[in-house]
Short mmCIF file of the C-alpha atoms (twelve columns), coordinates in Angstrom:
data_MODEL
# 
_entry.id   MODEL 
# 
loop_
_atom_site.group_PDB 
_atom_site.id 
_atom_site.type_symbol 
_atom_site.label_atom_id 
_atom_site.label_alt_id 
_atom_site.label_comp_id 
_atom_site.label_asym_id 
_atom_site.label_seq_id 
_atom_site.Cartn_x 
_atom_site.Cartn_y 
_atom_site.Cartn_z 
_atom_site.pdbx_PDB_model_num 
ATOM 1   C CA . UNK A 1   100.418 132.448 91.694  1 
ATOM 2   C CA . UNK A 2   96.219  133.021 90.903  1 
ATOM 3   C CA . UNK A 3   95.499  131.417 87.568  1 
ATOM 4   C CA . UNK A 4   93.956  135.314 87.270  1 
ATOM 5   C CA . UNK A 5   97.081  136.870 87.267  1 
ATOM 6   C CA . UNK A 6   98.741  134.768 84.573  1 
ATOM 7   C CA . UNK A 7   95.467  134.824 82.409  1 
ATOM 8   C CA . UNK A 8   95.762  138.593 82.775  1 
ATOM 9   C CA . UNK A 9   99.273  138.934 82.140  1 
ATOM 10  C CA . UNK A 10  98.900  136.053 78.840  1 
ATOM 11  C CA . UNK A 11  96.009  138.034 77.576  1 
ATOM 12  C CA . UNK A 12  97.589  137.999 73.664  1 
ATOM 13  C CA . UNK A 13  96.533  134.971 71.425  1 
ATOM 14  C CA . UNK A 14  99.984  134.043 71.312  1 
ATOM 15  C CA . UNK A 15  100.251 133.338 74.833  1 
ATOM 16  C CA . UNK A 16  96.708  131.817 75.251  1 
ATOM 17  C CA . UNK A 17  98.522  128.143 73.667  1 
ATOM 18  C CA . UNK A 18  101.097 129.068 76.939  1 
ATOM 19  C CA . UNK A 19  98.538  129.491 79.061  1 
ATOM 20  C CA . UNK A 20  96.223  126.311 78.263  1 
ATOM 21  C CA . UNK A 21  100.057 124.427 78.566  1 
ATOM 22  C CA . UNK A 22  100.605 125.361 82.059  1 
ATOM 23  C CA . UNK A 23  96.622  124.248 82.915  1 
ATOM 24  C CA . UNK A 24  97.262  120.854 81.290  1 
ATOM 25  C CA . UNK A 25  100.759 119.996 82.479  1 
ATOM 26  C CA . UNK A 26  100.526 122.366 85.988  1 
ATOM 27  C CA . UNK A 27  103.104 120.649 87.876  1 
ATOM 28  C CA . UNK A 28  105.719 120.729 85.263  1 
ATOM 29  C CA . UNK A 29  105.236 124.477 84.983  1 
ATOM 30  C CA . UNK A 30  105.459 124.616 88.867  1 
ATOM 31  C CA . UNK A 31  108.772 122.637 88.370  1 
ATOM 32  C CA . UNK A 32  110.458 125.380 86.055  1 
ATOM 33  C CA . UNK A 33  108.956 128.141 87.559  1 
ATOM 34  C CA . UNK A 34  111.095 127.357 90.547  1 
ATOM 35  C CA . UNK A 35  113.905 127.000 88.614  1 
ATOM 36  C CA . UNK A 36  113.758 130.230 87.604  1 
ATOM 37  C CA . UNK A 37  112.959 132.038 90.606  1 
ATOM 38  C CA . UNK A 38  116.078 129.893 92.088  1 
ATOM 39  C CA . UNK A 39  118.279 131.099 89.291  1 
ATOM 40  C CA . UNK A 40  117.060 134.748 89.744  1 
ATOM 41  C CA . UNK A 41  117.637 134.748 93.522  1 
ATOM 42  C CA . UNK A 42  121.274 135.452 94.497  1 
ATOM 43  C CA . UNK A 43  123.158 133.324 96.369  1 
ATOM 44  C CA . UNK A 44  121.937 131.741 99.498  1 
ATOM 45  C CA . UNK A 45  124.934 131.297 101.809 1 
ATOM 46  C CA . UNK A 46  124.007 134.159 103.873 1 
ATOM 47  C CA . UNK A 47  120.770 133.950 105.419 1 
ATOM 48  C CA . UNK A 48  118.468 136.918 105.391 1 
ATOM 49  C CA . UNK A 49  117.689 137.972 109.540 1 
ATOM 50  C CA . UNK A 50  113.791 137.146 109.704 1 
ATOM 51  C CA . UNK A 51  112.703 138.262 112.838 1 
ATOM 52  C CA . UNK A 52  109.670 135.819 112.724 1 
ATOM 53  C CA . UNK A 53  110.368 132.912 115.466 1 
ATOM 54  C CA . UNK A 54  108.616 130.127 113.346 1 
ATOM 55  C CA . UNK A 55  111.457 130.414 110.871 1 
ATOM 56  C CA . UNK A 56  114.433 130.294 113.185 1 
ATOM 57  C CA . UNK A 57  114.703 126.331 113.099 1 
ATOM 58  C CA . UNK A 58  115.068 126.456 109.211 1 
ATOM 59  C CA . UNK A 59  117.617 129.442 109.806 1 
ATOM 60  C CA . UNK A 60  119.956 126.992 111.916 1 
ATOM 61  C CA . UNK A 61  119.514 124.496 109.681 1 
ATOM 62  C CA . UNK A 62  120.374 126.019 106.510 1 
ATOM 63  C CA . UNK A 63  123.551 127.730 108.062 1 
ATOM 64  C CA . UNK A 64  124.611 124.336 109.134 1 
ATOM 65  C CA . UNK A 65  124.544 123.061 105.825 1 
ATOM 66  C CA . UNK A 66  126.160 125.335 104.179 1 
ATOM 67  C CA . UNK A 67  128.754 125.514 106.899 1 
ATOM 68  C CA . UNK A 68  129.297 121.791 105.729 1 
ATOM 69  C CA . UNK A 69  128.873 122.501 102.161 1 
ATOM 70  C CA . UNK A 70  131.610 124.863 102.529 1 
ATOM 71  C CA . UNK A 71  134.252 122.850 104.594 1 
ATOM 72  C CA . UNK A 72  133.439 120.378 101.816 1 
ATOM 73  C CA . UNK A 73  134.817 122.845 98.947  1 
ATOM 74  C CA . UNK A 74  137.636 123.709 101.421 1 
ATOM 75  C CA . UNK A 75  139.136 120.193 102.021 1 
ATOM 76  C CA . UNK A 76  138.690 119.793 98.164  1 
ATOM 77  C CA . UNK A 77  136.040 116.550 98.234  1 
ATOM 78  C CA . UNK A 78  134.350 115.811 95.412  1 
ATOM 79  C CA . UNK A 79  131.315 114.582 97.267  1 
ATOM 80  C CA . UNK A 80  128.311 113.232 94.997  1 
ATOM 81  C CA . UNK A 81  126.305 114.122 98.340  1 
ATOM 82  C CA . UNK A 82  125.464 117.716 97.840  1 
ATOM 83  C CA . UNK A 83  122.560 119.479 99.080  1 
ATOM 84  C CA . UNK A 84  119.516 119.568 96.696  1 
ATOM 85  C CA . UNK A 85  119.424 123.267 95.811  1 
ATOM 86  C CA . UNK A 86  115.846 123.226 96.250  1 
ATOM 87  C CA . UNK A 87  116.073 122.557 99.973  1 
ATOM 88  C CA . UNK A 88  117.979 125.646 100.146 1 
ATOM 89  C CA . UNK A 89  115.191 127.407 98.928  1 
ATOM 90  C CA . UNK A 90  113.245 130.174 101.043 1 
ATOM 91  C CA . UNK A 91  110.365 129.967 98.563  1 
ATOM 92  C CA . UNK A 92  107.419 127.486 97.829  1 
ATOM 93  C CA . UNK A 93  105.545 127.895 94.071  1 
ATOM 94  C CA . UNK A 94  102.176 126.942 93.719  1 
ATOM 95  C CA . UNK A 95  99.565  128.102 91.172  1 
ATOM 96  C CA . UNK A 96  96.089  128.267 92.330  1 
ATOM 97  C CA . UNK A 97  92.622  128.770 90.721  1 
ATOM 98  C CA . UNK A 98  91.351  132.124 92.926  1 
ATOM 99  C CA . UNK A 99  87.848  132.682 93.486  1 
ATOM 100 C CA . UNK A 100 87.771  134.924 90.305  1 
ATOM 101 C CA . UNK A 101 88.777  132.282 88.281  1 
ATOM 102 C CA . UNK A 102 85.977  131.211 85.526  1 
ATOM 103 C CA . UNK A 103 86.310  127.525 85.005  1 
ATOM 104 C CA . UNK A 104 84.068  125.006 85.157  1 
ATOM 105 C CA . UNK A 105 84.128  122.801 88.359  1 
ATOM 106 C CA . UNK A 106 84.929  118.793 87.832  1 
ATOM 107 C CA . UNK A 107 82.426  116.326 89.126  1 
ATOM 108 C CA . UNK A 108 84.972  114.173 91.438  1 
ATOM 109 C CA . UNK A 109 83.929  111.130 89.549  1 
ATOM 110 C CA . UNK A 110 84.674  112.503 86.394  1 
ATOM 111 C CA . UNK A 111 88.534  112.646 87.416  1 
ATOM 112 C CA . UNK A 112 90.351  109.934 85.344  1 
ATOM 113 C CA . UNK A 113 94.470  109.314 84.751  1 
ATOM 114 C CA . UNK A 114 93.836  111.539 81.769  1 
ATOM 115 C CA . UNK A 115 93.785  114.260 84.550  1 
ATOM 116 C CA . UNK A 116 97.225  113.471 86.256  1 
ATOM 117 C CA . UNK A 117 98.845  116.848 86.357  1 
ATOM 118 C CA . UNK A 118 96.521  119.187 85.269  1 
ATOM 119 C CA . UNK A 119 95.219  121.499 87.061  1 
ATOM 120 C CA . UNK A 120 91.469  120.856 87.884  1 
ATOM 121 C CA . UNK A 121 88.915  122.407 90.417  1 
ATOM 122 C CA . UNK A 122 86.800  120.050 92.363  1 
ATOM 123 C CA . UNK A 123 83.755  121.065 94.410  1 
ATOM 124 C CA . UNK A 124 82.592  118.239 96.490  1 
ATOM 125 C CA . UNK A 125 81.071  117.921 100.100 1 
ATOM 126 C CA . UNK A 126 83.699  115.734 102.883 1 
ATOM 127 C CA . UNK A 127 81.711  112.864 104.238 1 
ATOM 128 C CA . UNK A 128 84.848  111.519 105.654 1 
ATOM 129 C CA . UNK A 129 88.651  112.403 106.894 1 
ATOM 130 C CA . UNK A 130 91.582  109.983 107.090 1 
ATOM 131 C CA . UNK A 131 95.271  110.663 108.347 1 
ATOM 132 C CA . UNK A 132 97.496  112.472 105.895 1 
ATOM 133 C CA . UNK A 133 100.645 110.693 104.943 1 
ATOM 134 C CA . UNK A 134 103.042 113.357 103.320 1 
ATOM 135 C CA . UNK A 135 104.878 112.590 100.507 1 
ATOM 136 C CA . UNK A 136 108.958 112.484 100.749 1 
ATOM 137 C CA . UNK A 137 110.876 114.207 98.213  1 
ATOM 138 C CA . UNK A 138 114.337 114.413 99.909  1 
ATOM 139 C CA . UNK A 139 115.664 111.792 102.824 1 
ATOM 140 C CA . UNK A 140 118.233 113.440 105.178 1 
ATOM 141 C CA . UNK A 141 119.952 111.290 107.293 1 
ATOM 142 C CA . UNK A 142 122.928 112.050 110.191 1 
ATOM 143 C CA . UNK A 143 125.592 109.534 111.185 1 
ATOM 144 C CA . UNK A 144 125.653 108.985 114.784 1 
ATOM 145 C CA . UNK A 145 129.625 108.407 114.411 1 
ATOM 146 C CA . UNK A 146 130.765 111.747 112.488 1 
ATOM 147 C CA . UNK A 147 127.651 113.849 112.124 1 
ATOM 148 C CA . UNK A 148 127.970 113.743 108.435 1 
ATOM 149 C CA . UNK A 149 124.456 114.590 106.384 1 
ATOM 150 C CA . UNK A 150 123.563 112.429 103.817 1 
ATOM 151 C CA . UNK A 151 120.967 113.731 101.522 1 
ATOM 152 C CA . UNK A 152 119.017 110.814 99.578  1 
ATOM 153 C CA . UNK A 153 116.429 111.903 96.682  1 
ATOM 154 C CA . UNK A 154 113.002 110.117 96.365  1 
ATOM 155 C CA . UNK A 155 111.607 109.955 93.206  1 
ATOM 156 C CA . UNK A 156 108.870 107.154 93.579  1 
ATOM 157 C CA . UNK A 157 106.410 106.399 96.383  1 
ATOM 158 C CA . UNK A 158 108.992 103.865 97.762  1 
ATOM 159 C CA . UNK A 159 112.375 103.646 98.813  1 
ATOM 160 C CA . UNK A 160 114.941 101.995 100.754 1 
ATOM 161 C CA . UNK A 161 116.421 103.993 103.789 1 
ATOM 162 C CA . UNK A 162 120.172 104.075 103.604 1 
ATOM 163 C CA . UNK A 163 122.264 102.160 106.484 1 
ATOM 164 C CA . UNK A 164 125.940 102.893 105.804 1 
ATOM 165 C CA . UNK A 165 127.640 106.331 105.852 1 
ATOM 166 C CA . UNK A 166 129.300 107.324 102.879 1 
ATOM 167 C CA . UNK A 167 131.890 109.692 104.549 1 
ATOM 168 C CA . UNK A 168 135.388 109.586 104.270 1 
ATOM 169 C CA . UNK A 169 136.242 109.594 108.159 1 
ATOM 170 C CA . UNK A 170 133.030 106.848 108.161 1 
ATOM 171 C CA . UNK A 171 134.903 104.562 105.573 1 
ATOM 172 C CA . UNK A 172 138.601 104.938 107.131 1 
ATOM 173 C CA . UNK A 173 137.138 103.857 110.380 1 
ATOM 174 C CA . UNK A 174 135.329 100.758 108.462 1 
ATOM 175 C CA . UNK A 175 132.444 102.063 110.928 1 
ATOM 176 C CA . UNK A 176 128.430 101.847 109.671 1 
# 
C-alpha cells in the first residue's frame, strides 16, 4: 500500500489521528492489516492454478500441508503443531512511502530507538555493502523417521533448533 493512497482515502480530520497512528506504529498496522485481508480471503485449502512457474514450489508445498493438516483433523489429533495461518498466506502487506509522498527525509544519524517502528524515509548515499542475514519468523523442520512437519515460531533474534519429534508414531517408537 502507497502512504498516498491511504492519505487520500483518510482525507477527513477524523481519520488524519488514524493516519498519523499507522506512520508512528507502521508495523503494527502491517500486522492487522494482514489479519484482515486473511480473514476476508476464503478458505485456502484449494490452491488457485497460477500458471507462473516461480510459484509452483510454494503450490506443492502448501498442498502438502494441508494434505497433513487434514489427515490430522481426520485421525482426530489434537496437535498443538498447526500451521501458522500466515504461512498459508498468498499475500505479503507492506506500506510504502511512493515518490508522491510529501514528507520530510531523515538524516540517517538522526534515527534513534524513539524511531523503532515508525515509518521513516531515509536518503543516504551506500559507501559500503555487507551480506544480508534474513530474519526467521517461522522454523519448519521434517523428521527423517516419519516425515512429520514441525512448525516452531520465532519471536526473538535467537532460538534453539528443536531435536526431538513430537509425533505420535515418533514417541511410540521412542525414536528422536
Amino acid at each position: 500500500m502507497h502512504l498516498e493512497d491511504l492519505d487520500e482515502f483518510f482525507r477527513r480530520d477524523a481519520d488524519e489521528q488514524l493516519m498519523k497512528s499507522i506512520l508512528s506504529n507502521t508495523k503494527r498496522y502491517v500486522q492487522l492489516l494482514a489479519q484482515v485481508a486473511d480473514s476476508l480471503i476464503p478458505n485456502r485449502r484449494k490452491i488457485p492454478n497460477v500458471e507462473d512457474d516461480s510459484s509452483w514450489m510454494d503450490n506443492i508445498l502448501i498442498n502438502q500441508r494441508n494434505e497433513n493438516a487434514q489427515n490430522q483433523e481426520n485421525n482426530n489429533e489434537e496437535d498443538q503443531n498447526q500451521l501458522p495461518r500466515y504461512l498459508k498466506n498468498i499475500f505479503d502487506i507492506y506500506i510504502l512511502a511512493g515518490p508522491g509522498y510529501k514528507k520530510k527525509f531523515t538524516a540517517l544519524r538522526a534515527l534513534k530507538a524513539d524511531r523503532i517502528g515508525h515509518l521513516v524515509q531515509v536518503r543516504c548515499t551506500v559507501v559500503r555493502t555487507s551480506e544480508v542475514k534474513p530474519l526467521i519468523q517461522v522454523a519448519t523442520y521434517v523428521c527423517d523417521a516419519c516425515g512429520y512437519e514441525i512448525y516452531q515460531p520465532v519471536s526473538s533474534q535467537f532460538y534453539n533448533p528443536l531435536v526431538d519429534c513430537h509425533s505420535k508414531p515418533c514417541l511410540k517408537n521412542k525414536t528422536r
